[in-house]
N, C-alpha and C positions, 0 to 999 in steps of 0.2 A: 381545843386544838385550833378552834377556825380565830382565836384571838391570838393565840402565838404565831400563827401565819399573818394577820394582820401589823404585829409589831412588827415581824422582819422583815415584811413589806415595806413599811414606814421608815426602817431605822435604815435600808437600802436603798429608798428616794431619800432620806437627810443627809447621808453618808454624800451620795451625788452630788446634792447641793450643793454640801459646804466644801466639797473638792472644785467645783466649780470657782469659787471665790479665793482659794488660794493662788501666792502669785510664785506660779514656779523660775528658779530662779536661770540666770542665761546659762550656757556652759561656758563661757568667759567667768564671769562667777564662779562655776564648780571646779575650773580647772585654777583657780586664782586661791580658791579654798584649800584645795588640795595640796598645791604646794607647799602652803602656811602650815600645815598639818604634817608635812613630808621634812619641814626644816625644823618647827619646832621638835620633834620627834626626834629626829638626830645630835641634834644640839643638846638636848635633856640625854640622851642614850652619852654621849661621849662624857656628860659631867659627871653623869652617875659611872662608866666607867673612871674618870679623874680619881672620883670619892673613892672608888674601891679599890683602885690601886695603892693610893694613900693608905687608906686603910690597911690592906696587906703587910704594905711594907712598915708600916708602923708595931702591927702585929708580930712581923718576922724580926724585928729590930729588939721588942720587948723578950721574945722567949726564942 
């Protein structure tokens, strides 16, 4: 028991550590990410409706 207390001791000062060395990023940054992700999103959303419109109507054309 007293060595599984000691791991999660250990793995909880490494854990600290290595959050210490990461570099978080600005919110200029996040909010700069975010819209990349807000626009590609939308743009992939309307082509994929394009597709399945087409598709439909191709559908409703053959039968």
């Amino acid at each position: 028991m007293n060595t599984l207390i000691r791991k999660i001791v250990q793995f909880t000062r490494e854990s600290y550590t290595e959050l210490k060395k990461v570099v978080w990023p600005t919110f200029e940054d996040v909010v700069s990410s975010v819209k990349v992700v807000i626009i590609s999103t939308l743009i992939i959303a309307a082509a994929l409706g394009l597709v399945d419109v087409i598709f439909l109507l191709g559908i409703q054309a053959i039968f």
